[in-house]
LUMMI-412825 format. One record per residue (C-alpha): residue number from 1; residue in three letters; z, y, x. Coordinates in Angstrom, 2 decimals. Layout:
residues N
 num residuo       z       y       x
 NUM     ala       Z       Y       X
...
//
This chain:
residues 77
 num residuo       z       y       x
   1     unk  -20.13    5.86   35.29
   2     unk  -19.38    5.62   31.57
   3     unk  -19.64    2.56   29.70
   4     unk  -20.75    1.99   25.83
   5     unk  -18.05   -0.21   23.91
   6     unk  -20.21   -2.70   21.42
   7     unk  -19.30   -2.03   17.56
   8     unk  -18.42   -5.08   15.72
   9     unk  -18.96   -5.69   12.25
  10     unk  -15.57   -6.51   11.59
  11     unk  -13.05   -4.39   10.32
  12     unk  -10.39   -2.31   12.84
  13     unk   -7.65   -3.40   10.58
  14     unk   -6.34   -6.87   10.03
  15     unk   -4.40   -5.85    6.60
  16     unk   -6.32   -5.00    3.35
  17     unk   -7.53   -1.53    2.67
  18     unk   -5.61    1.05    1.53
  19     unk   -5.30    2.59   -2.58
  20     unk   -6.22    5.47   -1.33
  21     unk   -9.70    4.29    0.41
  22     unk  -10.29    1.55   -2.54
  23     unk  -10.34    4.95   -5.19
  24     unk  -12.55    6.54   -2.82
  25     unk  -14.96    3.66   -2.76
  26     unk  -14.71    2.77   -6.28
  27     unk  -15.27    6.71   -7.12
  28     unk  -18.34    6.47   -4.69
  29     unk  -19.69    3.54   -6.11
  30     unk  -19.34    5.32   -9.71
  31     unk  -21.17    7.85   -8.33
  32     unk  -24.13    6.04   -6.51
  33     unk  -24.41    3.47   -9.79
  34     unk  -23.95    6.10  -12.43
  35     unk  -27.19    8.09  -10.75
  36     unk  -29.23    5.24  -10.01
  37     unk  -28.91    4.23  -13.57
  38     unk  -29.76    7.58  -14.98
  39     unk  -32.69    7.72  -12.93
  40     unk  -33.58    3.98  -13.79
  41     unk  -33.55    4.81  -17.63
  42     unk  -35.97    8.28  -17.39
  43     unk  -38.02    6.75  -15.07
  44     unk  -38.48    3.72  -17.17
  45     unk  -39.18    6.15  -20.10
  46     unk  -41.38    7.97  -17.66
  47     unk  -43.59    5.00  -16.26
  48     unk  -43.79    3.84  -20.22
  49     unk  -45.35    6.80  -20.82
  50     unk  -47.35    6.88  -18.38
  51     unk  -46.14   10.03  -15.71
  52     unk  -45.32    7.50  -13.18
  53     unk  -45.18    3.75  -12.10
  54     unk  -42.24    1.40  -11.87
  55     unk  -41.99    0.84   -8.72
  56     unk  -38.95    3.65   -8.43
  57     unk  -37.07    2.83  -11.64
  58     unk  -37.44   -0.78  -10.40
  59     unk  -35.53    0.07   -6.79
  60     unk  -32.88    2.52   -8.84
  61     unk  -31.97   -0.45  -11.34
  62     unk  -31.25   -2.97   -8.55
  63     unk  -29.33   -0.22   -6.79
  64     unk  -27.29    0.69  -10.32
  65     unk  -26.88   -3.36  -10.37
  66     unk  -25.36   -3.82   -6.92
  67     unk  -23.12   -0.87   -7.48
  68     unk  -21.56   -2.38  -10.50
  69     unk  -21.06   -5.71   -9.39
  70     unk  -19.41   -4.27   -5.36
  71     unk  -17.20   -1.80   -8.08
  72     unk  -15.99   -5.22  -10.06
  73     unk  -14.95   -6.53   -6.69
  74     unk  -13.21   -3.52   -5.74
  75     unk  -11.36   -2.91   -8.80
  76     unk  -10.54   -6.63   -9.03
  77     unk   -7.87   -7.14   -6.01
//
């Protein structure tokens, strides 16, 4: 019989992360903010026109938000 171990929500480690992992989530964070903005700006544009509503540049600006501010706190340490 084969048991399922539980998944906690803390990290495996006890010491800080790595250089290496807090580039690769600072690049990824770039990456996810960088898009959501873009998308935020022509889909503003868009729904001012009138192509679409707001509701998605709405959602991609609060993404492009919460990407900068977890990349300050990344960055920071």
């Amino acid at each position: 019989m084969s048991t399922v171990r539980g998944v906690g929500l803390t990290p495996s480690s006890s010491g800080p992360p790595s250089r290496r992992s807090r580039e690769r989530r600072a690049y990824q964070l770039v990456l996810v903010g960088g898009t959501a903005g873009v998308i935020a700006v022509v889909g503003f544009i868009l729904a001012a026109v009138g192509v679409m509503g707001f509701g998605i540049p709405f959602i991609a600006a609060i993404v492009a938000v919460v990407c900068a501010l977890i990349f300050r706190r990344t960055v920071s340490r």
